[in-house]
N, C-alpha and C positions, 0 to 999 in steps of 0.2 A: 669312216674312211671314204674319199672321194672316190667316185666314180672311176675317173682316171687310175688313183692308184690301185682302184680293184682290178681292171683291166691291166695294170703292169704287171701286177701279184700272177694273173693269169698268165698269160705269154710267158713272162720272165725273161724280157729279151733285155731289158735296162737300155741302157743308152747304145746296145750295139746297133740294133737295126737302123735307128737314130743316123749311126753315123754311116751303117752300108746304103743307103739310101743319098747321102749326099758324096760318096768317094769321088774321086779326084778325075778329073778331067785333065786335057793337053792344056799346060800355062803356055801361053804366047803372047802374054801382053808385055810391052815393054815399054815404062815411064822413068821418069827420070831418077838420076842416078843422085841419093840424100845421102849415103853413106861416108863419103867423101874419097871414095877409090878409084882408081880408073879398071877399065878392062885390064891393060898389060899388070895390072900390080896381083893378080890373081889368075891360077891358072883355070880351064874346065874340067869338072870331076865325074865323075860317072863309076856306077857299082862295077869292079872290078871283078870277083868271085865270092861267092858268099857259098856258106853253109850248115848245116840244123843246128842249132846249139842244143842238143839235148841232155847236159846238165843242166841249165836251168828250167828246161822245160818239165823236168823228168824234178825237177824240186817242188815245184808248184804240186804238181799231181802228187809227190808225196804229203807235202804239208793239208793238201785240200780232201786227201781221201783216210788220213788220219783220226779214227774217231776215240781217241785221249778226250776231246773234249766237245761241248755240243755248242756252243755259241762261239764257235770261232770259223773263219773263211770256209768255205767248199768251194766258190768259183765267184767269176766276177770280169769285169773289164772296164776300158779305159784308164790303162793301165801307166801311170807315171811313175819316177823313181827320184830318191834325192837320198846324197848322203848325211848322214848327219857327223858335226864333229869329233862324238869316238868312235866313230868306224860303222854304228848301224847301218843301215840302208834301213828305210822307209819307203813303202811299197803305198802306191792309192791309189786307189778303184772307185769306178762310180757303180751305179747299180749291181747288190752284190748277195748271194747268198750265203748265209749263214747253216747252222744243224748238222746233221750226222748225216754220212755216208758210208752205205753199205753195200757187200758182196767188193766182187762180182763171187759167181751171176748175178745178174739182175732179174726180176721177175720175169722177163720172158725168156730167160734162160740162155742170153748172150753175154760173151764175155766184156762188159760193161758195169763199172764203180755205179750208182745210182744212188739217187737222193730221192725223200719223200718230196710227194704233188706237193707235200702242205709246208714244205719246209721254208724257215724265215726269209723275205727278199726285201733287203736294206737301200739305203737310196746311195748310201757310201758309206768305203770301210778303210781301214789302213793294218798294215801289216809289215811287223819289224822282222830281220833280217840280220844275222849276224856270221860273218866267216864263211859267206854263200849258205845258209843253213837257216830257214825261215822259223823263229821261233813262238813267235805270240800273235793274236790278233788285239789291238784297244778295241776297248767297250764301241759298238758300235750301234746307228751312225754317229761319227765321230762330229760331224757336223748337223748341229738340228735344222730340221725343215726350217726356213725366214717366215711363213706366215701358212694360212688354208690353203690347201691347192698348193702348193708349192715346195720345191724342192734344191737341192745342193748339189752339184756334181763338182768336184774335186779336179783338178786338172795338172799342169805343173808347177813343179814348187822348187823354191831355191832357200838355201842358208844363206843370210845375208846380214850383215848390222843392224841392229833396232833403230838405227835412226843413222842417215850421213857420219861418218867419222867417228861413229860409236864404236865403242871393243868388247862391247854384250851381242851376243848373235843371237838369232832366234829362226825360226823356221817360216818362212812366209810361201802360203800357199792358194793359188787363183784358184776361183771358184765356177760355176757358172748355174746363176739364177734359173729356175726354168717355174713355168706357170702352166697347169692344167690346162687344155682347149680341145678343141673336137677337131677332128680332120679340115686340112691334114698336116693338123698341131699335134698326132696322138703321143707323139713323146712332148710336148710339152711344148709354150709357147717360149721362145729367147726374151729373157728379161733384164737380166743384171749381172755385169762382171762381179766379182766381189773379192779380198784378200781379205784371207784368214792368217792372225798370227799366232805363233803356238810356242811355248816357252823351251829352255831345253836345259838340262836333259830331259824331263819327263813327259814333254809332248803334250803339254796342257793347251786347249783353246781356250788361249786372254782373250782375244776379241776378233772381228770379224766389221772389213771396213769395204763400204760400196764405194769402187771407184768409176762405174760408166753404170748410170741406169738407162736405162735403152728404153722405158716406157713412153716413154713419151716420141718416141716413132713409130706411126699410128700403123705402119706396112709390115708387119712382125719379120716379113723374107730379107728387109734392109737393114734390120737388127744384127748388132754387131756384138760375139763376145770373143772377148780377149784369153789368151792365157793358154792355150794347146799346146806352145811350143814356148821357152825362154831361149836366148841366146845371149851368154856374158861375152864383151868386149871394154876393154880399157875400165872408166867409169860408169858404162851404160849397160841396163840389162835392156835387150829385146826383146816387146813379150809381142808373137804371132796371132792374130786372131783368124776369124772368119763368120759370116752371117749364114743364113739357113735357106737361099735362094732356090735350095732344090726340094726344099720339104712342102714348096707352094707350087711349082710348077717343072717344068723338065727344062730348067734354065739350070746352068753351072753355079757355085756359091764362090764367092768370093774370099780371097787372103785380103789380109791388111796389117800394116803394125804398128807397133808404140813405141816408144822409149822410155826409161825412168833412171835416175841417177841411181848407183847402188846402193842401197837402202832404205829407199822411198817408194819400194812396192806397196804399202798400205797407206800410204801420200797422195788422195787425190790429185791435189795440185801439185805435182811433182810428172804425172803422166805428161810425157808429149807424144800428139799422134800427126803420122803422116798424111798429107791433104793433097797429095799430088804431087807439090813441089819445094813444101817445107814443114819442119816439126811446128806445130804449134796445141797451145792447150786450149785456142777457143773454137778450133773450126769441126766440123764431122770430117771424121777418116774418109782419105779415099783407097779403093784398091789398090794394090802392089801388084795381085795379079789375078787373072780373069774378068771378060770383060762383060760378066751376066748373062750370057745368050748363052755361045756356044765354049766359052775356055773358062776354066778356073779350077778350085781343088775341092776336097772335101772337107767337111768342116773340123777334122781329127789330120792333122799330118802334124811333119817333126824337122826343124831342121838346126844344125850342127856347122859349126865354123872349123873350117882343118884350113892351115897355112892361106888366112886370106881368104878362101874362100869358102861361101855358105853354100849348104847342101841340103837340096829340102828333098822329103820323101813324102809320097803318096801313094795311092792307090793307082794302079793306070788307068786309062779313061777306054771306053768301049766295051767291048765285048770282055776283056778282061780285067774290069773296074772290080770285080767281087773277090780275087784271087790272087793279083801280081801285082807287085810293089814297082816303085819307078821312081828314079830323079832327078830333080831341074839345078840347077845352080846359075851362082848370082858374083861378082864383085861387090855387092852390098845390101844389109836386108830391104832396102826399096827397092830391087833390082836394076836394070830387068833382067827378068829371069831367062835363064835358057833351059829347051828341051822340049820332049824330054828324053832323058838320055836312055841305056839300056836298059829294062823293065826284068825282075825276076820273080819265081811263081814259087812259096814257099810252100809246105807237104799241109794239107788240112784234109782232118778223118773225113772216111767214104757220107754219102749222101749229097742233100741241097743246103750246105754250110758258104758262108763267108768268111772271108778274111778284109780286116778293116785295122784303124787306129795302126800304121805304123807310127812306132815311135821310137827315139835312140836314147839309148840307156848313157850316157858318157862314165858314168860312176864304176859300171864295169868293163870299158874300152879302154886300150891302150897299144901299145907295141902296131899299131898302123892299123889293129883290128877296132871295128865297131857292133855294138851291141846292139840291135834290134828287135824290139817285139812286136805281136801282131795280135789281135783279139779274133776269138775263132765264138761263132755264133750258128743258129738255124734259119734259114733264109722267111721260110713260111711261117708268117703271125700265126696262122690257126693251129700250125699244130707245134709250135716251137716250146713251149710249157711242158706237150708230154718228152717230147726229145732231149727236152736239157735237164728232164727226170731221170730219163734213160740212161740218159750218157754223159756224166758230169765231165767230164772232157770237153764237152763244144764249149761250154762256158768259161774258160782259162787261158789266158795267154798261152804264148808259145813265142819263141827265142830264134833266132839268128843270128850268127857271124857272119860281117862282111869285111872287104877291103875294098878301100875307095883309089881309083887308079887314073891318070889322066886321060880323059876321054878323045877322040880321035876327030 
């Protein structure tokens, strides 16, 4: 086992720390408008009221503290969702634990669910869903390591056509490559976007297609992967990316996006990325927004089109970048963005925990509400291993309802 993943096995922090380490900073950059909208054709949006969803949060802790069976979920994060065409939801996580969970009590005698120190930690998992009612884990990792040292983390996924104009769907789901390194690469250095496609109904992985290898830019912080966020419009899916400019230095990381015709997620040459001022497939991305010093986001946010206009969420920047959600909005995903707008702080258990990875569910939104989750983690590398032995709660999402309202 490499070094690396002995020390992940230890902590057990998977890609959260990963990403509370780069949360989102104030967007204020503004470049030109690719989208093809004007400002008047969209209105500003801003979180309206939100509040805990604790049905689905309160399902996860059911499904993960369930011990029926021993190689299925106990907790996990980076957390995406996709429906699939008879109605499941497919749930995917990157770094995730596996085994039995017991009590409470827990051995020191608080009322805390608990997993053993030794219990399995996968690099990704998936987890089907039926009727709101989480029922199976697939054999996991569902995606094998690409080579030594290296690993897969799962990101968003969309149902789409097997090819342009095809009437066979299949599940297509972004990946992101990551490569062993030492500090302060310790989750891993950014390598390779990648798209997995998966057959359906049975969720088989046919294959597994590299569309942006990043090694060959030699500044690992300039490294770009794709895929946090999708956004469908007309014939184009959106895919959101960002690089890791904060895992090298206390500089902001950057957003950026693609485009790809529907159906041609696993289509190298089908990607278009934006360069500033136009889509193209031979130039490197430029940002959409932060501008590497002091503005940009983390490299996990989410954002969602309601009537015209896109809605992205983050982490807020400052003092409350570990705890409170925020967001910006755009007439088009090359912006510019505006904000950010009003910031809310959703409920995370006592001690030195994070909240990271907002992301919006659309599969269970509707009626003017949106779904959003949050990934809940321990702050401190050294002792975060025994704490999320403790308390299998830090390791699990957690849910929110909001309404999006026109901003002032």
């Amino acid at each position: 086992m490499p070094e690396d993943a002995r020390a992940r096995q230890r902590t057990g922090t998977g890609v959260g720390l990963l990403l509370a380490l780069v949360l989102g900073a104030v967007l204020l950059t503004a470049l030109p408008n690719g989208g093809g909208r004007d400002a008047d054709d969209c209105a500003p949006l801003t979180v309206g009221s939100w509040s805990a969803n604790d049905r689905l949060t309160g399902e996860f802790a059911r499904y993960g503290d369930d011990g029926a069976r021993t190689d299925d979920w106990t907790g996990g994060d980076g957390t995406h969702s996709v429906r699939l065409p008879d109605g499941r939801l497919l749930w995917l996580f990157s770094d995730t634990y596996l085994g039995q969970v017991y009590g409470p009590p827990n051995p020191l005698g608080e009322s805390f669910a608990w997993r053993d120190s030794a219990a399995p930690l996968v690099r990704n998992s998936a987890v089907l869903m039926r009727g709101g009612r989480l029922e199976a884990t697939l054999p996991a990792p569902l995606f094998p390591d690409p080579g030594p040292d290296q690993w897969r983390w799962p990101v968003a996924a969309r149902v789409e056509p097997r090819s342009p104009g095809s009437d066979e769907l299949v599940v297509r789901v972004l990946l992101w490559v990551r490569t062993a390194g030492r500090s302060p690469w310790i989750y891993g250095v950014p390598t390779a976007t990648e798209v997995a496609t998966l057959s359906l109904p049975d969720l088989r992985v046919e294959s597994i297609t590299k569309v942006l290898d990043e090694q060959r830019v030699k500044d690992p912080s300039r490294r770009v992967l794709f895929g946090t966020t999708l956004v469908e419009e007309g014939e184009w899916t959106y895919v959101f990316g960002g690089d890791d400019g904060q895992a090298a230095s206390r500089t902001a990381s950057s957003a950026y996006v693609a485009r790809v015709p529907k159906g041609g997620l696993a289509e190298p040459g089908a990607w278009e990325y934006w360069d500033g001022s136009e889509w193209t497939t031979g130039a490197r991305p430029r940002p959409v927004l932060g501008d590497g010093r002091r503005t940009g986001v983390g490299s996990a946010f989410s954002v969602v089109q309601q009537n015209g206009t896109y809605v992205l969420f983050t982490m807020a920047a400052g003092t409350k970048g570990l705890a409170a959600v925020t967001s910006y909005w755009a007439c088009s995903p090359t912006g510019p963005w505006h904000g950010p707008e009003r910031d809310f702080t959703p409920s995370l258990p006592a001690g030195q925990v994070a909240a990271y990875n907002p992301q919006a569910h659309l599969e269970l939104s509707g009626g003017g509400r949106l779904v959003l989750s949050y990934d809940v983690n321990w702050l401190e590398t050294t002792l975060a291993s025994a704490q999320l032995s403790r308390n299998v709660s830090l390791y699990r999402p957690r849910f929110v309802t909001l309404r999006l309202t026109p901003a002032r």
